[in-house]
C-alpha positions in Angstrom: 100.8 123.8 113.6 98.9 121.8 116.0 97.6 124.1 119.1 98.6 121.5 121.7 102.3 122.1 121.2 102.5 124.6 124.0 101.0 121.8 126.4 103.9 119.5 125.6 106.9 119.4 127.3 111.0 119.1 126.7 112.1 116.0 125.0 108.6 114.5 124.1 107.1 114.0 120.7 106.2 117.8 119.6 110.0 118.4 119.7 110.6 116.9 116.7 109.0 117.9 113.2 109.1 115.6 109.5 108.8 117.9 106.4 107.0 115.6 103.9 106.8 115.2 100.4 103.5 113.9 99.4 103.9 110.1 98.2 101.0 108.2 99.1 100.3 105.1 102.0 103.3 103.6 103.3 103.6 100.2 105.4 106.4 99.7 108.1 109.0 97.7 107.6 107.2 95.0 109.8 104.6 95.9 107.9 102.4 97.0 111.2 100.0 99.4 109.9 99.6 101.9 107.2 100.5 105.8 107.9 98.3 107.8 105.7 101.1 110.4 104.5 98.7 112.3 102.5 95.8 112.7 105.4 98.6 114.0 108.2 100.3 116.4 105.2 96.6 117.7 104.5 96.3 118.3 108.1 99.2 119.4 109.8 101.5 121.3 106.5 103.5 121.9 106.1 105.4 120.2 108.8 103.9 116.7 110.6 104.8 116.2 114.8 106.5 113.3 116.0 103.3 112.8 117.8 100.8 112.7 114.7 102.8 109.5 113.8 102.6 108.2 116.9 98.8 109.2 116.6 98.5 107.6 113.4 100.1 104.5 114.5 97.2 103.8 117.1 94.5 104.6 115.0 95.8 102.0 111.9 96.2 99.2 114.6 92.5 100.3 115.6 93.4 101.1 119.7 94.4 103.6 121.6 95.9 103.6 125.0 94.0 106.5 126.7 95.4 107.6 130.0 92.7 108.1 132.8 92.1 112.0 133.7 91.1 110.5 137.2 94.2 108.5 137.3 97.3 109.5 135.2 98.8 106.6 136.2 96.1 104.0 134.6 95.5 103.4 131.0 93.0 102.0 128.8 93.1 100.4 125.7 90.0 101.8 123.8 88.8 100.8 120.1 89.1 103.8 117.5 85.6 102.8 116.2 84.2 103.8 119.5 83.5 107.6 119.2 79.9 108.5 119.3 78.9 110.2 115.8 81.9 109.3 113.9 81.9 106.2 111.1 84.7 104.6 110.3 85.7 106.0 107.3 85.9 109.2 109.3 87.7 108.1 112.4 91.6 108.8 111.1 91.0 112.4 110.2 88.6 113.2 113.1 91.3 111.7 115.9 93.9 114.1 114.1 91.5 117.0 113.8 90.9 116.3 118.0 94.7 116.2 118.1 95.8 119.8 115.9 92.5 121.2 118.3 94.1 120.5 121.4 92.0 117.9 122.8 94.4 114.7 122.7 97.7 115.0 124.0 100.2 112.0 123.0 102.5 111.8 126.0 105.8 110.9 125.9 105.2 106.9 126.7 102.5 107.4 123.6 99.7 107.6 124.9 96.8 109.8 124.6 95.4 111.9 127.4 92.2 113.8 126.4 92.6 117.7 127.2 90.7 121.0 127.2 92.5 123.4 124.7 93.4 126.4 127.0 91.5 129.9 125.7 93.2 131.6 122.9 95.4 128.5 121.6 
């Protein structure tokens, strides 16, 4: 279970919860970008937020909308290849592993705020 749940409010994404069964790579129906069912299974079992979707979603379309800590009210669309020390092939299951850690929140509008994981969590 991912330790940012308890930062999240009612009626946002960490309300709801998928079981899955593992399958492999699916494309949306608008054929969008590619969830990697196996990766977010692997990470988060045995049940995946509504926000690690959402997460995943970003990080196959290569941006992410990061909301300002200075300014919640202004966001910035930032490249998923742009984290110091991680390649490319690592970027999907890093962002997740920031994401079950506590460090990125996806907020209800989906976008991703950058936290500090309270003690304990």
């Amino acid at each position: 279970m991912a330790n940012n749940t308890p930062l999240a409010s009612p009626g946002d994404p960490y309300q709801t919860w998928y079981e899955l069964a593992p399958t492999g790579d699916v494309t949306s129906a608008e054929g969008q970008s590619q969830l990697d069912l196996p990766l977010l299974l692997e990470l988060y079992q045995p049940k995946v937020p509504e926000a690690a979707f959402m997460l995943d979603y970003h990080i196959g379309n290569g941006i992410m909308p990061m909301r300002s800590g200075g300014n919640p009210s202004e966001i910035k669309w930032i490249s998923c290849e742009n984290f110091p020390g991680v390649t490319s092939s690592e970027v999907r299951r890093v962002m997740h592993e920031l994401h079950i850690q506590g460090f990125l929140l996806i907020n209800n509008d989906g976008s991703v705020s950058e936290t500090i994981p309270k003690a304990g969590s």
